[in-house]
C-alpha positions in Angstrom: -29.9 0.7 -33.4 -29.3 3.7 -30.7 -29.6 2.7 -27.2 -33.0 2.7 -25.8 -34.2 2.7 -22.3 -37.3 3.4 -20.5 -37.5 5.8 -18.2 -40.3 5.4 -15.2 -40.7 9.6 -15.3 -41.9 9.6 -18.8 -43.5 5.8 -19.4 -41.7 6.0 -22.2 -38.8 3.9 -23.9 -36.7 6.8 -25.2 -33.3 6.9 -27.3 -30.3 7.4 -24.7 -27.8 10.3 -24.8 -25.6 11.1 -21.7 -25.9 15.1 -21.3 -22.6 15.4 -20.9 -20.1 14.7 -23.9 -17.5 13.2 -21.3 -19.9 10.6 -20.9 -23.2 9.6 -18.9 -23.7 9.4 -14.7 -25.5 6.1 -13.0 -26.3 6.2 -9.8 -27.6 3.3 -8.1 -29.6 2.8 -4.6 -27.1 0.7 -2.4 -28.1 -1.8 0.9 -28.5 -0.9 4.1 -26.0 -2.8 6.2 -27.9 -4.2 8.9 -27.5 -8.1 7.8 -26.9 -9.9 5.2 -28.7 -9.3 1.8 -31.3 -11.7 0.0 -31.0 -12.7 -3.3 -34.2 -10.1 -4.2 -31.7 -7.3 -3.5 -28.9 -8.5 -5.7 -30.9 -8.0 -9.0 -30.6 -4.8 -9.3 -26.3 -4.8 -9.2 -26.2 -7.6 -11.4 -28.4 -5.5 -14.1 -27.9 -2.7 -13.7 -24.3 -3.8 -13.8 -24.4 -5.0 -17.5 -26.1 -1.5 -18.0 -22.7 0.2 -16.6 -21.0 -2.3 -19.2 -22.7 -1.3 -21.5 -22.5 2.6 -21.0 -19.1 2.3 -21.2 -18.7 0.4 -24.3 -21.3 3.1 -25.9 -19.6 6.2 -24.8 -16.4 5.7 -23.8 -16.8 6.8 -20.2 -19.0 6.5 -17.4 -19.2 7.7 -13.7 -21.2 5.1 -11.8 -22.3 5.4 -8.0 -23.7 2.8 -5.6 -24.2 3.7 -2.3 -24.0 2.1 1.1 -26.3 3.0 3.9 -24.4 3.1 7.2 -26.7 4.7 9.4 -30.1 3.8 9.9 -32.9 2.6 12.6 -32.9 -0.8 11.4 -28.9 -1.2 11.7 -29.6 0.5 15.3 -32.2 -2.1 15.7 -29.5 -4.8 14.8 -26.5 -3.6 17.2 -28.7 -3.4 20.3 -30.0 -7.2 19.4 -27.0 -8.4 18.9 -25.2 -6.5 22.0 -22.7 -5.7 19.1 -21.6 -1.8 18.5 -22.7 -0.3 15.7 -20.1 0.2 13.6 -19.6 -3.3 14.2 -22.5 -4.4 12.4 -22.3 -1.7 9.3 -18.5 -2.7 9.1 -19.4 -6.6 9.0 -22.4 -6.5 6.2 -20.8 -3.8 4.3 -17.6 -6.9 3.7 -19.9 -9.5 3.8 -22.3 -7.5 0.8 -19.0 -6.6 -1.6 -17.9 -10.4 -1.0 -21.6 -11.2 -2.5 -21.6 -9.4 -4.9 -18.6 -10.3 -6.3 -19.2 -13.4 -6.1 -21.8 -12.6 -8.4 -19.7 -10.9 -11.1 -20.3 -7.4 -10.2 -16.9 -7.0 -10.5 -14.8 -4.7 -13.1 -16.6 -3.2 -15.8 -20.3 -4.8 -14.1 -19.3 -2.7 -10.6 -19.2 0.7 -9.5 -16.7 3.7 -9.8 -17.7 4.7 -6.5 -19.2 3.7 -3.1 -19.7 6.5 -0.9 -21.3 5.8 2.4 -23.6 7.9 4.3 -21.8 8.6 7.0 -18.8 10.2 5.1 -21.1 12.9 4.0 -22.8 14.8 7.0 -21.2 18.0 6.2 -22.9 17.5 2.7 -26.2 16.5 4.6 -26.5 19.1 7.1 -25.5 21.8 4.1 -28.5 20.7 2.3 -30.5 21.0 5.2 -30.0 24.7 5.5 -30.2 25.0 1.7 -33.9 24.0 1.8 -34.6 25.5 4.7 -33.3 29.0 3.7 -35.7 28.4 0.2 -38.9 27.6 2.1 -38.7 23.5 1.1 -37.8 22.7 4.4 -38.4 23.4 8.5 -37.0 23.2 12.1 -39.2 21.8 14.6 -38.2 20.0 18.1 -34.8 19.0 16.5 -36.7 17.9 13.5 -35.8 18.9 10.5 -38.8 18.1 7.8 -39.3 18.6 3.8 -42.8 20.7 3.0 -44.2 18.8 0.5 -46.7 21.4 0.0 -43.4 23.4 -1.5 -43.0 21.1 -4.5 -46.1 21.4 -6.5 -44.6 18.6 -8.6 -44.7 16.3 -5.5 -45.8 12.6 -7.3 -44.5 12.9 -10.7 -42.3 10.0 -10.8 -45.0 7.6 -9.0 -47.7 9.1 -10.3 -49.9 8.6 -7.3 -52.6 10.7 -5.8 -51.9 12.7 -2.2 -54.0 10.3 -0.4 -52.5 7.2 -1.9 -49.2 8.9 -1.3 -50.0 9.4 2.5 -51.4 5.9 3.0 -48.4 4.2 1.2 -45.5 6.1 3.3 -47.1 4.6 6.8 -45.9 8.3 7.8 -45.4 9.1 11.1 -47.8 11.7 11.8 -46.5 13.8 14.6 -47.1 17.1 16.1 -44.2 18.9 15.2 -45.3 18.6 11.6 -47.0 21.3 9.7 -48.8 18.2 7.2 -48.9 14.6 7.7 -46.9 14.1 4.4 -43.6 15.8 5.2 -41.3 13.7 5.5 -37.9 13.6 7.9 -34.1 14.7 6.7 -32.9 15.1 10.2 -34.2 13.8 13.2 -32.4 14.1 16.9 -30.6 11.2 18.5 -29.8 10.3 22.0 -27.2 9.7 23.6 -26.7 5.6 22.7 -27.6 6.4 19.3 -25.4 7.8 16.2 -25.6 11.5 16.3 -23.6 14.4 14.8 -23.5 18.0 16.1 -26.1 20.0 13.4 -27.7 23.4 14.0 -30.7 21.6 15.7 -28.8 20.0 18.0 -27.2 16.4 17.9 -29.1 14.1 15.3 -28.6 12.1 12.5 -30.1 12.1 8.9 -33.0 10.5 7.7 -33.0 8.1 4.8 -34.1 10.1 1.7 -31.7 13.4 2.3 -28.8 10.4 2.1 -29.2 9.5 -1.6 -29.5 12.9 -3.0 -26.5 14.2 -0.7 -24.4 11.7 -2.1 -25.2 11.9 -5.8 -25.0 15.7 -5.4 -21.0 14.8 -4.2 -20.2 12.3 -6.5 -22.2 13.3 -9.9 -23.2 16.5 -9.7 -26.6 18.5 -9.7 -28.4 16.4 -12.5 -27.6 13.0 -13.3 -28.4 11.0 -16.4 -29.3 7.7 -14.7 -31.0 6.9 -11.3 -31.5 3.4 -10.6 -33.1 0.9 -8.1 -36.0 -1.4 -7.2 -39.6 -0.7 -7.9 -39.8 -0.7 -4.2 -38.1 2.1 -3.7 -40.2 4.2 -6.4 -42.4 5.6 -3.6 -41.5 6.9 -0.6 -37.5 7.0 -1.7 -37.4 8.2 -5.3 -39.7 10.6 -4.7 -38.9 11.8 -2.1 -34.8 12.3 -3.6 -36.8 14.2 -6.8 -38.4 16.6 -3.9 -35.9 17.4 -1.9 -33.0 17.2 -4.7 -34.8 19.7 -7.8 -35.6 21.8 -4.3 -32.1 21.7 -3.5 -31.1 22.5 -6.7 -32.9 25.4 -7.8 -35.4 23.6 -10.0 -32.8 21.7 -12.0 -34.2 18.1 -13.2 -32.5 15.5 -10.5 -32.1 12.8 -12.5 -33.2 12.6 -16.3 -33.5 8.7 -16.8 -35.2 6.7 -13.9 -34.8 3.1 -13.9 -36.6 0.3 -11.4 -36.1 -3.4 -11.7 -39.3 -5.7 -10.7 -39.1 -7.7 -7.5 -38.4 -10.9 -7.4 -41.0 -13.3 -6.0 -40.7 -16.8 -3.6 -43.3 -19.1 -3.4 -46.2 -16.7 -4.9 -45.2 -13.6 -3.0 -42.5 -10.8 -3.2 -39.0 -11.8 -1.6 -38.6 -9.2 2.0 -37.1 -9.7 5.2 -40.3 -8.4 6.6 -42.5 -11.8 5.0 -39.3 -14.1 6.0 -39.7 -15.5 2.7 -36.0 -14.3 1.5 -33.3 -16.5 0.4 -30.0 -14.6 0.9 -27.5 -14.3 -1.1 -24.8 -15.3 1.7 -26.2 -19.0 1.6 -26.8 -19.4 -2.1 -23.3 -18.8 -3.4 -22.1 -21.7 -1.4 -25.4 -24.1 -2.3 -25.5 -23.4 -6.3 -22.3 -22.1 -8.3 -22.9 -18.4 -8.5 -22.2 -17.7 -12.0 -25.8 -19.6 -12.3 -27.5 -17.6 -9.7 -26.7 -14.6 -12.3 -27.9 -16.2 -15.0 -30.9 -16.9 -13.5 -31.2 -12.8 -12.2 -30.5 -12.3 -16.1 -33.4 -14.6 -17.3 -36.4 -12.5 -17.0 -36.2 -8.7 -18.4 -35.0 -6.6 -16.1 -39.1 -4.8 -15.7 -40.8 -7.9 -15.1 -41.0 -9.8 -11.9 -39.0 -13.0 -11.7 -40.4 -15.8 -9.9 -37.3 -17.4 -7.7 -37.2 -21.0 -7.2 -34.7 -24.0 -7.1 -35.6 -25.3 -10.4 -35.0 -21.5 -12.1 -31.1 -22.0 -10.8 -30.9 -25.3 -11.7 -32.0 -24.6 -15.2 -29.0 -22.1 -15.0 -26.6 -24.7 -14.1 -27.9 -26.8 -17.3 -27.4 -24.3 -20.0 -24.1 -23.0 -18.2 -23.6 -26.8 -18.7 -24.4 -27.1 -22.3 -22.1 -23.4 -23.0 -19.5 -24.6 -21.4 -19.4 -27.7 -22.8 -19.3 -25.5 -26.4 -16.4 -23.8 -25.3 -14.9 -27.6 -24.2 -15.4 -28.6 -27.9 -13.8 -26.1 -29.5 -10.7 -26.1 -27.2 -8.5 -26.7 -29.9 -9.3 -23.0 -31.7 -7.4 -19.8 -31.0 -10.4 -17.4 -30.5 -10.7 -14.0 -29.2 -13.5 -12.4 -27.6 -15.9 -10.5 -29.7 -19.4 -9.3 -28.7 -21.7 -10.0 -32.0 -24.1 -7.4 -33.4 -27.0 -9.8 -31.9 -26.0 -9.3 -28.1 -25.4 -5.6 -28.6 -29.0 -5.0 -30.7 -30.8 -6.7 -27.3 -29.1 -4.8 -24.3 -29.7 -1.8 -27.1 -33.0 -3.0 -26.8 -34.0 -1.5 -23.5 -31.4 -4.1 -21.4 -33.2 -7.1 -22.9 -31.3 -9.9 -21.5 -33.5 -12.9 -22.3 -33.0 -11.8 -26.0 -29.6 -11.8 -24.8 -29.1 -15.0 -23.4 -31.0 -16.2 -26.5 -28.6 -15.1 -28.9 -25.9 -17.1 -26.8 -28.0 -19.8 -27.1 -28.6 -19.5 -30.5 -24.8 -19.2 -31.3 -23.7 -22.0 -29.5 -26.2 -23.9 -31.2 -24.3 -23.2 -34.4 -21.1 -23.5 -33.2 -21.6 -27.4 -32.1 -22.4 -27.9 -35.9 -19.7 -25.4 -37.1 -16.8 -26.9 -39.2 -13.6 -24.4 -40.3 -12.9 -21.6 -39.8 -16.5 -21.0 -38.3 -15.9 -22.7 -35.6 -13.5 -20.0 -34.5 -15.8 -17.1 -35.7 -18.8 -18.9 -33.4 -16.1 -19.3 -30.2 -15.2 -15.8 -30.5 -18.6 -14.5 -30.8 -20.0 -17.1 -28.0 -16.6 -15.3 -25.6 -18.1 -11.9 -26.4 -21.6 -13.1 -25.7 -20.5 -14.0 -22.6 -18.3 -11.0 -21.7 -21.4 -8.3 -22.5 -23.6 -10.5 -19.4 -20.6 -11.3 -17.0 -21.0 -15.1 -17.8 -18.5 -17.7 -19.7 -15.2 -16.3 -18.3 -14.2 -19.2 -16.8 -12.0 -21.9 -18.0 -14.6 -25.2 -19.0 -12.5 -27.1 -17.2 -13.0 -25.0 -13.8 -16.6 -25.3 -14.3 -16.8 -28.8 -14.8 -14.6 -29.2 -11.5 -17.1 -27.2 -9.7 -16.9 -28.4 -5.9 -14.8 -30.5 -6.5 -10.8 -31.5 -5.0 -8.3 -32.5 -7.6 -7.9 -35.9 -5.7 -11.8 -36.6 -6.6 -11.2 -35.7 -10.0 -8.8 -37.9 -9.9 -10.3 -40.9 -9.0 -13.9 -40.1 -11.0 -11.4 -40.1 -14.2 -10.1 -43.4 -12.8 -13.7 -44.9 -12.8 -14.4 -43.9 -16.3 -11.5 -45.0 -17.6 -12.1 -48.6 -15.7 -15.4 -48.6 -17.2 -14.0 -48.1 -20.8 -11.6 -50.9 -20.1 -14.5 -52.9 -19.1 -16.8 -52.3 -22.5 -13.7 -53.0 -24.5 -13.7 -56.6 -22.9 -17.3 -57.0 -23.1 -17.4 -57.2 -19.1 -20.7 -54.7 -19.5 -22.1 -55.6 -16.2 -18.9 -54.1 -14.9 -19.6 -50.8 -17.0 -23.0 -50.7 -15.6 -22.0 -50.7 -12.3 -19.3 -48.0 -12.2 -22.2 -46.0 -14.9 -24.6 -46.4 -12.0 -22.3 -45.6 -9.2 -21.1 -42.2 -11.0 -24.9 -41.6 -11.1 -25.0 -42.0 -8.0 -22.4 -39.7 -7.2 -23.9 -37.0 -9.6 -21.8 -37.9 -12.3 -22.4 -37.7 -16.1 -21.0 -39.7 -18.7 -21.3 -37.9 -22.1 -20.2 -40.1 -25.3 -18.7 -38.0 -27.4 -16.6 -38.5 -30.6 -13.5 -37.9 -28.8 -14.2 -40.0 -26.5 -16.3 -40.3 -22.6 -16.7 -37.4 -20.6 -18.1 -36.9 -17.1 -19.2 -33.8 -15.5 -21.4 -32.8 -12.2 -24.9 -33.1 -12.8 
């Protein structure tokens, strides 16, 4: 099977083909540095991540883009709460968001060729400008400089909304200097405590949207094959980028594939800073081991909302529990990694990772019954499994040890071996009590034929 993927312009899933025989162009909508980001916000990299993987093990190449907002009203907002400057703050987040996310595995093939930043590309910005404003997209007013919607006929093909519904969803400013309430900001002026670049309508700064499509017009090119990004960004963002961009660019399709990721959900309603319902992605890496915080961001298909709770991670600590303890049992074979037909035939399959993380299921399944030489077809099959999704590339042994100081190992191992000592003299009410106190500790005995082994509940 050909790759498949659907594409929000079209409602269609579609057969994949870069345009370019060098190999195909991802861009994907970056964070806006102003704090640190919850874990709703971390879907997308992670997925769209094992779609970068995956691009490049299907055509040999890829150029991938995810960008980083660095100026912006609500990192203004931030710096003059805090008392802190502003670089400061887009600095700060900027580390603290790559340390998250590769914590998360969005590292190597899973991350980005490129992250260009906003404020490295005003020149690019303000050229655009006077690109659309020399066509008739685009006018000056009061330091303003605003995108005619009324110029792009096409204005709401990607969200397929209605004028009206347009309006009322983009909680637009309606001002004076505007020739119709729907045009929408790509410079505005600043004063003199705020960011600001000289431009030909004075000192200003950019507004959100012209920052994506200056950036992917840099980096990629005119057209690219892939835009990514949240559902939340569909409308005003993404169509907004399509309007300003195909403007920009003579009529030239922006992107040809457009890709959105559900939201996830906490506690009944979708994750945002602005509900306060948001766990972030800061504090979960050092609650729950993050390789199961992916797992769970890989659980649901990538469309569909996912509904974020305690018990979804700690079902992702139990079956990285039950893989790695696979992977433990077959120590003793030389296996290397090999991603099976199944695993590719489900990320072929429109990015289906539960399919996915079925498939690795289903192998390991096998495997623990596997005798032979399938045990080392099954190990090297449940490695490449795990390669294709960014999970299983640990040692078993590091996973078990999770948390834990080599002097606690240490003594744990101590118990259980005092507890075996005990059984073999028939003192059980000793074994009880060191079974109970493990338990206690969050320690579990597993009786295998090689013998009792413990790992962290």
């Amino acid at each position: 099977m050909s790759l498949h993927l659907y594409n929000t312009l079209t409602r269609l899933v579609d057969p994949f083909v870069p345009a370019s025989p060098s190999g195909p162009t991802l861009y994907v909508c970056g964070p806006t540095v102003y704090n640190y980001v919850h874990i709703g916000n971390a879907r997308g990299p992670v997925v769209f991540g094992v779609l970068a993987s995956l691009l490049r093990r299907r055509f040999g190449g890829l150029r991938y883009a995810r960008n980083i907002t660095d100026v912006d009203d609500k990192i203004n907002a931030a710096a003059k709460e805090s008392g802190t400057p502003i670089s400061a703050i887009t600095d700060r987040f900027a580390a603290a968001y790559r340390e998250d996310m590769a914590a998360l595995g969005v590292t190597g093939v899973f991350a980005p060729d490129m992250e260009p930043a906003a404020t490295d590309h005003i020149p690019q910005i303000i050229a655009m400008c006077e690109r659309l404003i020399a066509d008739g997209h685009a006018y000056a007013a009061e330091g303003h400089v605003l995108f005619s919607v009324a110029s792009f006929p096409e204005y709401g093909k990607l969200s397929r909304r209605d004028p009206e519904d347009m309006l009322a969803g983009a909680r637009v400013e309606v001002a004076p200097y505007k020739r119709d309430p729907g045009d929408f900001v790509l410079w505005k002026p600043s004063t003199d405590d705020l960011p600001g670049w000289d431009s030909p309508w004075g000192r200003g700064r950019p507004g959100w949207h012209i920052e994506c499509s200056a950036m992917a017009e840099a980096h990629l090119g005119d057209t690219i094959d892939i835009h990514a990004g949240g559902i939340d960004l569909q409308f005003p963002h993404h169509e907004n980028e399509v309007a300003q961009s195909e403007c920009a660019h003579g009529g030239k399709p922006f992107a040809r594939w457009w890709m959105h990721n559900g939201m996830l959900n906490f506690g009944g309603a979708k994750m945002s800073k602005s509900l306060g319902n948001i766990e972030k992605v800061h504090d979960l890496v050092r609650a729950h081991p993050p390789e199961a915080l992916r797992y769970a961001l890989l659980s649901a298909h990538y469309r569909q909302p996912l509904e974020w709770s305690d018990a979804v991670v700690d079902q992702g600590v139990r079956t990285l529990d039950r893989l790695y303890g696979t992977l433990r049992d077959l120590a003793d074979v030389d296996a290397r990694a090999a991603i099976p037909a199944g695993i590719e035939a489900a990320l072929d399959d429109d990015l289906n990772t539960p399919q996915a993380l079925a498939e690795i299921a289903r192998i390991a399944g096998e495997a623990r019954k596997a005798s032979g030489d399938d045990r080392a077809r099954l190990k090297s099959e449940l490695l490449g499994a795990g390669l294709a999704l960014g999970l299983l590339q640990q040692d078993p042994a590091a996973w078990f040890a999770r948390g834990a100081s080599g002097d606690d190992d240490a003594r744990i191992q101590q118990l259980v071996d005092e507890r075996n000592e005990a059984k073999k003299s028939r003192d059980f009410a000793r074994a009880d009590a060191i079974r109970d106190q493990l338990a206690n500790e969050g320690i579990l005995l597993e009786d295998t034929p090689a013998g009792v082994r413990w790992k962290r509940a």
